[in-house]
C-alpha positions, -999 to 999 in steps of 0.1 A, spaced: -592 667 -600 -585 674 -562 -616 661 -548 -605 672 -512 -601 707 -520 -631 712 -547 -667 706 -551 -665 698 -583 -671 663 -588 -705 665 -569 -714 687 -601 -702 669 -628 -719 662 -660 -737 624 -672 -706 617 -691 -681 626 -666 -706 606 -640 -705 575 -662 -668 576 -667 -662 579 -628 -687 552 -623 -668 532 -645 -631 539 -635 -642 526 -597 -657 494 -608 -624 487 -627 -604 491 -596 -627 475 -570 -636 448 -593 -661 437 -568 -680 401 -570 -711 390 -563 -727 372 -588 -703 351 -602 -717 320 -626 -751 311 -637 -774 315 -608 -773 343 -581 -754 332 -551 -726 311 -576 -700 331 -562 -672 306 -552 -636 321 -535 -624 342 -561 -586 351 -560 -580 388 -564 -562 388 -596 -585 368 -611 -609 396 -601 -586 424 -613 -590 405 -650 -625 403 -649 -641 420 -680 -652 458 -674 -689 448 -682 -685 421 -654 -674 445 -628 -702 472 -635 -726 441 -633 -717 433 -602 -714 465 -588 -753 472 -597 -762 441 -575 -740 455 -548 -757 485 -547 -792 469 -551 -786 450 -522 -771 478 -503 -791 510 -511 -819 500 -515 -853 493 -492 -860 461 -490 -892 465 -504 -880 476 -537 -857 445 -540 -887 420 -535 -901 442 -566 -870 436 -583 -864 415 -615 -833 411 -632 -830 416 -669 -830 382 -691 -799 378 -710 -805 377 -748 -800 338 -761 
């Protein structure tokens, strides 16, 4: 899709949403949260990052925008999810 030339993507459907979603996390493979407490996020070399499972990615990308698009407000709210043991 030419995103330049179209409007399309800013009416695409859930699935196509989700797979977009998905497709930029892979490529950014953006870290923050990296170990077992929030702020474990040692220096983490960039293909090291680029291997990093898809789930990790999309994790780490919903803290990102949490912490970024967000009010403030609804972050002190804010608590995570529990891993299942």
């Amino acid at each position: 899709m030419n995103e330049i030339e179209t409007d399309r993507y800013g009416s695409a459907t859930y699935p196509e949403f989700i797979e977009a979603y998905a497709r930029t996390c892979e490529v950014a493979s953006t870290v923050l949260h990296y170990g077992e407490e929030p702020g474990d996020h040692p220096a983490i070399p960039e293909e090291e990052r680029a291997s990093m499972s898809l789930h990790e990615k999309i994790e780490n990308t919903i803290q990102y925008l949490l912490n970024n698009c967000t009010p403030k407000s609804f972050i002190d709210k804010f608590e995570a999810p529990k891993k299942h043991p």
